[in-house]
C-alpha positions in Angstrom: 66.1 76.1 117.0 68.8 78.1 118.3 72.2 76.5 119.1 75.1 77.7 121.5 78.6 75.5 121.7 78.9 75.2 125.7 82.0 73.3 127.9 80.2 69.9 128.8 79.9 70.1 132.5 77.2 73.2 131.2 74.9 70.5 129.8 74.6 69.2 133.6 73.0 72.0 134.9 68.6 72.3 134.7 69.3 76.1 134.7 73.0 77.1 133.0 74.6 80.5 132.9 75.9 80.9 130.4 79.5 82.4 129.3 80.1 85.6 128.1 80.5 83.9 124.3 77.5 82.2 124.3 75.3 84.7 126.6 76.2 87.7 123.5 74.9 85.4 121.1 71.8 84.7 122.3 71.4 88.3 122.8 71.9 88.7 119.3 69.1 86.0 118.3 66.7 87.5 120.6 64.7 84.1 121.3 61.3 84.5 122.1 59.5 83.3 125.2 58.6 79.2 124.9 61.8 78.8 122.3 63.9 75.9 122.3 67.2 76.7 122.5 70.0 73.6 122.5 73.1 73.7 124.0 75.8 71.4 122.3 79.5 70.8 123.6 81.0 69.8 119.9 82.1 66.7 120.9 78.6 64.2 120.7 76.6 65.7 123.5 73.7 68.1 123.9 70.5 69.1 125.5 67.3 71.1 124.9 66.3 74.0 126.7 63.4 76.8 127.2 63.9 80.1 126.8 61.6 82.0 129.8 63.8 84.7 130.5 66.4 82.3 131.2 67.0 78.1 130.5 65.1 75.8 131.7 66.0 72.3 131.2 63.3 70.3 128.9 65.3 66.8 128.7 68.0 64.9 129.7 71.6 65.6 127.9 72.0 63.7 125.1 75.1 61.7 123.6 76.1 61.0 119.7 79.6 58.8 119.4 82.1 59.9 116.7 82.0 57.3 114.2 84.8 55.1 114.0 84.9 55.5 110.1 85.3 59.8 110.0 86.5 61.1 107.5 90.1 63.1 107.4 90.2 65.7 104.8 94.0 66.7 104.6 94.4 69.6 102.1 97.1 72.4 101.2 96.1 75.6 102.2 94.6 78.0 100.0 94.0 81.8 100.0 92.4 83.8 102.2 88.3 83.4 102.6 88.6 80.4 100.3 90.3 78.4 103.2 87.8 79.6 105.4 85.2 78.4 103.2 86.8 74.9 102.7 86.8 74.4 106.6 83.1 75.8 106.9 81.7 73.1 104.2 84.1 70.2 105.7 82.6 71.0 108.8 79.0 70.8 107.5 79.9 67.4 106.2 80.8 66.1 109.2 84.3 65.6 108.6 86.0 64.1 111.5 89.7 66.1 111.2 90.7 68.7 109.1 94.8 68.8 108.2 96.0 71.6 106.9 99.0 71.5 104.8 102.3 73.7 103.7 103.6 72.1 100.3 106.5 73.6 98.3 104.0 75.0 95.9 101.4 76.2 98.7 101.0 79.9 97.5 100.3 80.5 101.1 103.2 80.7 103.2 102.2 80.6 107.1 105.5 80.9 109.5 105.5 78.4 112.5 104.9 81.0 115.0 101.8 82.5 113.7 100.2 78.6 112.7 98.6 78.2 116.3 96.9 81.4 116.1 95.7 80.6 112.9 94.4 77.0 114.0 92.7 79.3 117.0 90.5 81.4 114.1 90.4 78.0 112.2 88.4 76.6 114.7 85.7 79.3 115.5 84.9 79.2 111.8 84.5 75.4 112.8 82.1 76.5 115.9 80.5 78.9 113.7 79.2 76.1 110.6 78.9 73.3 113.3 76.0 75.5 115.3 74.4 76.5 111.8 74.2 73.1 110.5 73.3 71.0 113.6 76.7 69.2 113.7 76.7 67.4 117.1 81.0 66.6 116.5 83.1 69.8 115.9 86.2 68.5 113.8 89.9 68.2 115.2 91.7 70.6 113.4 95.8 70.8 113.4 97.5 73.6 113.3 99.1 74.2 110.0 102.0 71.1 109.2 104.2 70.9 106.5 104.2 68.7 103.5 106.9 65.9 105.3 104.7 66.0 108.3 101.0 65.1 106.3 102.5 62.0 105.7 102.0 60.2 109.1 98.3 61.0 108.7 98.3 59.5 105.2 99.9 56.3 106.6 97.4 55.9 109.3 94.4 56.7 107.0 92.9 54.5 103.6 94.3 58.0 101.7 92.7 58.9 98.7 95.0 61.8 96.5 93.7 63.4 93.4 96.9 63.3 91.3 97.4 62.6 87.4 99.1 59.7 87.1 100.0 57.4 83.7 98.1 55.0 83.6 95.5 57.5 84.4 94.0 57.3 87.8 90.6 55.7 88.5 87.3 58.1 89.2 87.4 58.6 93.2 84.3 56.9 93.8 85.4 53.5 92.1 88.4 53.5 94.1 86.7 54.2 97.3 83.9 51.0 96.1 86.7 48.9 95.5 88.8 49.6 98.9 89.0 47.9 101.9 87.7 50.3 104.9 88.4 49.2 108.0 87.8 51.0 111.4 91.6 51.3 112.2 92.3 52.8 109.2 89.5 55.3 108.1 88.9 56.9 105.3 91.1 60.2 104.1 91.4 62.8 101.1 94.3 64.6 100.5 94.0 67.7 98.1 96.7 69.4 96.5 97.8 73.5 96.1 96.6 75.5 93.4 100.2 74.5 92.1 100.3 71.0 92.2 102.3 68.7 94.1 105.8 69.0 93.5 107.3 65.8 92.0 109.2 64.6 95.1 105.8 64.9 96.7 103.7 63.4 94.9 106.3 60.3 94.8 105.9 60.3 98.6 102.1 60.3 99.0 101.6 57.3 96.0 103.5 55.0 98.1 101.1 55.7 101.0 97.9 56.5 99.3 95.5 55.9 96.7 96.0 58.0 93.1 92.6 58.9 92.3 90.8 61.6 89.5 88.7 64.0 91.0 86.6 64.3 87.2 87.3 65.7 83.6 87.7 69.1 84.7 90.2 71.2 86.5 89.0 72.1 89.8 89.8 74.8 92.2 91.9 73.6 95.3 88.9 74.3 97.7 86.6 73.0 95.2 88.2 69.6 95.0 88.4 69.9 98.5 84.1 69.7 98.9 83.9 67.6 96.1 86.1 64.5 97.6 84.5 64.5 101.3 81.3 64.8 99.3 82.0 61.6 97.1 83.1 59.6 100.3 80.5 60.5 102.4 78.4 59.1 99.7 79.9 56.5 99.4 80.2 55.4 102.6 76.7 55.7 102.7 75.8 53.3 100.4 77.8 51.4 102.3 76.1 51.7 105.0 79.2 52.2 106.8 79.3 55.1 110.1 80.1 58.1 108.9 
C-alpha cells in the first residue's frame, strides 16, 4: 500500500486534495485504479483510501496513542550519510525522540545557526523511513544540542550509556531486566562519538544514567546507535511493556 504523510485535518475529508508534497509523490508511484493508498499524519492517526483517478474514502480515520514507555535514543552525531542512516533505522524502530548531540570529541562540528536547518532535513529523512515502514508516530527530533544540554533529557529518562567503566559495566540487556521502568520516566540510550566521551562527560552522564556494555566488540557510533534501541525494544517486549 502506498503511504503519503498529510496535516491531520486532511484525514477528515472523504475526498482530500492533496498538497503539492504529497500530490508529486503519488505521481511518482503511479497507483493503479482500485489501489489503496493510506494517508497518515505521523502523529497516531490515519485513513485508507481508493485510488479512482482521485481518493475516495474507504474507512473511518484511524487513531494509534504514543506509548507512554517510547524510547529516546540520545546519540553524538556522526558523519555525514551515517547520521542519516542512524535516524532512518531509529525511525523504523519506532523510537519515540531522537537527540542529537555535540560532545567535545564529536568529529562533527554543527554551528548554532545552521542546527535548525539541519533538524529541518533531519526530519524528512524521518517522513521518508516512517512512510516506508508503516510507522503510524513520526519521532520528535531536536535540533542539534550540546553535550551540557543532553543532560536534562538523561535526567528525565531511565538512561542507559555504553561506557567502559571498572568494574566493568553490565551487558545492556541485563541492566534494562533489572531496572525499574516507569511511565514517567521512560526508557533512554545515550551513544557516544566515534571519540569517546571526554572524561568530564562521562563523569556527568554516570551520575544520571546507567553504565552499560554494548558487547565484546568495538562498535561503530551509528552501529551502537541500532543495536541499543534494538536491545530495548526487545526487551520491553518481553516485558510486555508499550513500546
Amino acid at each position: 500500500m502506498h503511504r503519503l504523510l498529510v496535516e491531520t485535518s486532511l484525514l477528515e475529508r472523504d475526498a482530500p486534495e492533496l498538497p503539492a508534497d504529497a500530490a508529486r509523490h503519488l505521481k511518482v508511484v503511479r497507483p493503479q485504479r482500485g489501489e489503496r493508498v493510506e494517508l497518515f499524519d505521523g502523529r497516531g492517526r490515519w485513513r485508507a483510501y481508493e485510488w479512482t483517478g482521485a481518493l475516495r474514502a474507504v474507512g473511518e480515520a484511524e487513531f494509534l496513542p504514543r506509548p507512554p514507555t517510547g524510547i529516546t535514543l540520545v546519540a553524538c552525531v556522526t558523519k555525514g550519510s551515517r547520521w542519516d542512516w542512524t535516524i532512518e533505522k531509529a525511525t523504523e524502530l519506532g523510537v519515540a525522540r531522537i537527540v542529537p548531540v555535540i560532545s567535545a570529541r564529536t568529529i562533527v562540528r554543527i554551528p548554532k545557526g545552521e542546527r535548525a536547518a539541519k533538524r529541518e532535513r533531519w526530519l524528512r529523512v524521518a517522513e521518508d523511513a516512517a512512510r516506508q515502514s508503516d510507522a503510524k508516530w513520526l519521532p520528535e527530533i531536536y535540533a542539534a544540542v550540546d553535550f551540557a544540554d543532553s543532560l536534562p533529557v538523561v535526567r528525565e529518562t531511565t538512561c542507559f550509556v555504553g561506557a567502559l567503566t571498572d568494574p566493568p559495566s553490565p551487558p545492556l540487556l541485563s541492566a534494562i531486566c533489572a531496572a525499574n521502568i516507569a511511565p514517567g520516566r521512560p526508557p533512554a540510550v545515550y551513544v557516544g562519538p566515534e571519540g569517546d566521551f571526554a572524561p568530564d562527560e562521562l563523569a556527568a552522564l554516570l551520575e544520571c544514567a546507567t553504565p552499560t556494555s554494548f558487547g565484546p566488540t568495538i562498535l561503530r557510533a551509528e552501529t551502537a546507535a541500532i543495536f541499543a534501541v534494538g536491545v530495548v525494544t526487545a526487551a520491553l517486549s518481553s516485558r510486555q511493556m508499550p513500546l
